[in-house]
C-alpha positions in Angstrom: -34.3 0.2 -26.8 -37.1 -0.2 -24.5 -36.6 -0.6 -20.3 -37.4 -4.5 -20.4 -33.9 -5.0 -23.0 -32.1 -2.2 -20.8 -32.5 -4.0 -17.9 -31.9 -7.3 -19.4 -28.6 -6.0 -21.0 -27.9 -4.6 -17.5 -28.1 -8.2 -15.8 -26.2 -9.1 -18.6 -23.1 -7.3 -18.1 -23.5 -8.1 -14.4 -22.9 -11.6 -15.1 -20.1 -11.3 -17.4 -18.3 -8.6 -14.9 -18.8 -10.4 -11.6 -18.8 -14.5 -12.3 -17.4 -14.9 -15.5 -14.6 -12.6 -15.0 -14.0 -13.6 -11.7 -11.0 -15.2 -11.3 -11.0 -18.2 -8.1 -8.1 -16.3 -6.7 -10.3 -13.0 -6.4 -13.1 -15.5 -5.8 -11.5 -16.7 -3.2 -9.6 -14.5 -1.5 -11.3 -10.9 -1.8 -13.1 -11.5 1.9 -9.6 -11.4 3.2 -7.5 -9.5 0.7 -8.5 -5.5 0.2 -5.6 -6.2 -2.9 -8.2 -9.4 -4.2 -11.1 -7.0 -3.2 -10.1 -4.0 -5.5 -8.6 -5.7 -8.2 -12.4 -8.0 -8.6 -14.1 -4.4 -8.7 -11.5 -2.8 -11.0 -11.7 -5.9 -13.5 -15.6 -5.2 -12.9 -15.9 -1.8 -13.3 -13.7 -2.3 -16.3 -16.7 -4.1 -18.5 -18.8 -0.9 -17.4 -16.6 1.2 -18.9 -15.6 -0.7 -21.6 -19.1 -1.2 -23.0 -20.3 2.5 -21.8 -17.6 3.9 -24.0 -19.8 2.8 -27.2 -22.9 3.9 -25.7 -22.6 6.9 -24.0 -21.1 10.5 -23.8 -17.7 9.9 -21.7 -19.2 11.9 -18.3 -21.8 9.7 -18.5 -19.5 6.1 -18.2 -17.3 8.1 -15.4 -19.7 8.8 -13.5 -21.6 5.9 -13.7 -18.3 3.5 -13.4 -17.3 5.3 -10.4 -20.5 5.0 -8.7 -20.6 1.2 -9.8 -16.6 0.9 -8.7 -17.6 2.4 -4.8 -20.7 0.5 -4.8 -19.6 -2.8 -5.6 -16.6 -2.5 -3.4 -18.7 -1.4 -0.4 -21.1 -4.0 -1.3 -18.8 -7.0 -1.5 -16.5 -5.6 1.2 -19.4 -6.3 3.8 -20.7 -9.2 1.8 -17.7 -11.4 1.3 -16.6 -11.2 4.9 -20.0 -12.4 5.7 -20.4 -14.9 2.7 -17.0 -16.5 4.1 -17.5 -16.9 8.2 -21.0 -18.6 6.7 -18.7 -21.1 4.4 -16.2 -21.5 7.2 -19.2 -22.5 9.7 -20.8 -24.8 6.9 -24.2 -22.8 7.4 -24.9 -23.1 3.7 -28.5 -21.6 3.3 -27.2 -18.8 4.9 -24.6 -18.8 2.9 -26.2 -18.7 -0.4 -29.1 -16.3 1.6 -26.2 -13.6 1.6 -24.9 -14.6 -2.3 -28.7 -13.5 -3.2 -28.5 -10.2 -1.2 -25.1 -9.3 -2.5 -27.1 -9.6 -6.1 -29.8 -8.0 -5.2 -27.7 -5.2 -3.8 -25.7 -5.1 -7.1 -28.7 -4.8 -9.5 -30.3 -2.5 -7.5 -27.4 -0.2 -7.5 -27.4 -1.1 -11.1 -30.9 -0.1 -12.1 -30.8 3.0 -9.9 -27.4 4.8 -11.2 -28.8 3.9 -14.7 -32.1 5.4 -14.6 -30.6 8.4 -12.7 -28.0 9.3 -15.3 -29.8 8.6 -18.5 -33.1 10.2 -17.7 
């Protein structure tokens, strides 16, 4: 598969793992909850895993789903706190300025662990 599909596929499993598998009630509460927090990055880390298993030797999809797990809780940790004073102060550009960073964080992370652990 070339990089363009890899990368696509990547995005892809993003989107599952962080909207579409995000419940409202980690949604909503993982800025003030470390419980609501952890279980949003375990159900995350979960499709890495989960779809690594098929693709990968098993070091490989631990190592890379642990990496993903601390990243993405670090990430969102920071980012959720600051996503919800921006909601609770109505500043919504801001808001949504910080939903695009938290992605951007996430897909560099991503890319990075990727390239580094199948090259």
């Amino acid at each position: 598969m070339n990089v363009e599909y890899q990368i696509l596929a990547l995005l892809f499993l993003h989107w599952v793992a962080d909207f579409l598998l995000q419940s409202h009630q980690m949604a909503s509460n993982k800025s003030s909850s470390i419980y609501w927090l952890t279980v949003h990055v375990a159900t995350y880390s979960s499709v890495w895993f989960l779809a690594g298993i098929f693709l990968f030797p098993i070091l490989t999809v631990i190592t890379f789903t642990a990496i993903t797990f601390a990243c993405h809780w670090t990430t969102d940790y920071f980012t959720s706190k600051w996503t919800g004073r921006l909601w609770r102060e109505q500043k919504i550009h801001n808001f949504f300025v910080v939903i695009g960073l938290d992605q951007f964080l996430h897909f560099t992370q991503l890319i990075l662990t990727y390239t580094l652990l199948t090259s």
